[in-house]
N, C-alpha and C positions, 0 to 999 in steps of 0.2 A: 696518583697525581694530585689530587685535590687535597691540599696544604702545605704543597711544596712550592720553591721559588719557581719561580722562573724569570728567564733570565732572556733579555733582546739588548737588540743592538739600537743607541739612541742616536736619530740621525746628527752632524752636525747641521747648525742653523746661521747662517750669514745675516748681520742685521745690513742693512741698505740703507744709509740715512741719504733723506731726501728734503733738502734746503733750497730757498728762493722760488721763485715763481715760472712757470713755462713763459718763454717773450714771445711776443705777436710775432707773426708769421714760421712759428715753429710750430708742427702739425702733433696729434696723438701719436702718430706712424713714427717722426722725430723721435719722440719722446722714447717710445718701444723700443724701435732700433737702438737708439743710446746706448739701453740699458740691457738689452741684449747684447751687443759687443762687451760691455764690462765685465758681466756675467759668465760670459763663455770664456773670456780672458781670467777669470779669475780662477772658472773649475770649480762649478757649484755641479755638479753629476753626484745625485745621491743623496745632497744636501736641503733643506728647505731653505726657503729666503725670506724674509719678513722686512717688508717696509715701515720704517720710524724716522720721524724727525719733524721742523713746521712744514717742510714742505707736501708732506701726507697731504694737508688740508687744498694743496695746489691742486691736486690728482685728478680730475672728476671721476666720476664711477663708472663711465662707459671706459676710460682708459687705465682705469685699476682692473674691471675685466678683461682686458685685450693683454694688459702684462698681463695677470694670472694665467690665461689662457697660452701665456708665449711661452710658460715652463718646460715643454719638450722641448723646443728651438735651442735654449740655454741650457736645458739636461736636468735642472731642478728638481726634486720629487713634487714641490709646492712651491707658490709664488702664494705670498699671501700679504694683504694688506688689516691695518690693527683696527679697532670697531672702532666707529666716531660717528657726528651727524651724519656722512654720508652714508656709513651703515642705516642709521635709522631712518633715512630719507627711502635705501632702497626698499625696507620691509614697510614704510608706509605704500610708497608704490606699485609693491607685489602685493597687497590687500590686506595686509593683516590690520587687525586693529588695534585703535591707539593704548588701549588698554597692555595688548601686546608689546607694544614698541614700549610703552612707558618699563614694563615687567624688565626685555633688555637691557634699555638703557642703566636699572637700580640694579639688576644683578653682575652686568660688565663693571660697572664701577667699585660694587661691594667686593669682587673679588681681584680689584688691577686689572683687570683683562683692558678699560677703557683708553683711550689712547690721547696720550699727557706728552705734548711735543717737547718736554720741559725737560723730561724723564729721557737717561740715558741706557735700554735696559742691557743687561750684559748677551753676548753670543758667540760663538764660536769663534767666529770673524767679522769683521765689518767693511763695507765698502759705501764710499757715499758718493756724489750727486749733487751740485748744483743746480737748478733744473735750467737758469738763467745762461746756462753754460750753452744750451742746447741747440745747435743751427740744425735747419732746414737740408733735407739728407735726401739721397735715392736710392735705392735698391731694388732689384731686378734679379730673374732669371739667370744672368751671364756668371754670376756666381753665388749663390743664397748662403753659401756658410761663410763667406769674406767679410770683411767688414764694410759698412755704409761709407759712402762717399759723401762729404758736405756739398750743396750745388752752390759753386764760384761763380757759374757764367763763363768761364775760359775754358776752351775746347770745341765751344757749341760749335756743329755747321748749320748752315740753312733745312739740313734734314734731323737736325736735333744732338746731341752730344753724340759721338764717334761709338763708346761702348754701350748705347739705345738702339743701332742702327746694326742690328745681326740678320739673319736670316728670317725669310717671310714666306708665304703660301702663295703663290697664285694658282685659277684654273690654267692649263693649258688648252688646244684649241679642241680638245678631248672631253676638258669639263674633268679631268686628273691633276691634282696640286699636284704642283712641282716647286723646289725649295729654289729660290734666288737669292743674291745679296743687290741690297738695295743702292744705287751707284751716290757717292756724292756729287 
């Protein structure tokens, strides 16, 4: 075996450009859901994804984790975001020293790995993202593979929207939950 080919299967790679900024009062959870619905609409199963474009710089790093981490939801093998300051922000954070980070930052750049919003790099597919686009969502329980709903305000009742309002726990006079629906 040793000198012979071998041969694998190279996954396809979706780039994701991400342009504009998140707007006030759109949450990380917003943002997630978004891009989870696009994602599973598109049929990335097997695929990695790679975020590029100015809007990378919008991202913060707790919601560049929270996508990475949503990769089974959406079927991806990887979600993954391109190194930048906030790479180097998180490895000052996790202890390394600057010595460390400086080493990083000269070898992502010497080899292109760095992340140049300017640069369009080539991929299998592409799907982008406005981030500006982005309203304020809900998701629930009552159906988790569906897609988010944007919150209008129309529908509310006094007990809160119609499809918030499913079955609940009470004790009974036993101190045994019993399932009720909660009356409007």
């Amino acid at each position: 075996m040793l000198g012979q080919p071998v041969s694998m299967l190279i996954p396809k790679v979706v780039g994701f450009k991400l342009s504009g900024a998140i707007p006030a009062g759109a949450t990380a959870t917003d943002v997630v859901l978004t891009i989870t619905e696009m994602l599973r609409a598109h049929g990335v199963v097997g695929k990695f994804v790679e975020f590029y474009g100015e809007g990378v710089a919008e991202v913060p790093l707790a919601n560049r984790a929270t996508i990475g981490n949503m990769s089974p939801e959406f079927g991806s093998t990887a979600a993954i975001f391109p190194i930048d300051e906030v790479t180097l922000d998180y490895l000052r954070l996790t202890g390394r020293s600057e010595e460390r980070v400086r080493l990083v930052e000269a070898y992502t750049k010497a080899q292109g790995m760095w992340h140049d919003p300017a640069r369009r790099p080539v991929y299998s597919e592409y799907l982008e993202l406005d981030l500006s686009t982005v309203v304020p969502s809900i998701a629930g329980p009552q159906a988790p593979p569906g897609p988010h709903r944007p919150v209008t305000g129309q529908g509310v009742l006094p007990g809160g929207p119609a499809h918030l309002r499913g079955p609940a726990l009470r004790a009974d006079a036993g101190g045994h939950g019993r399932r009720h629906r909660h009356r409007a």
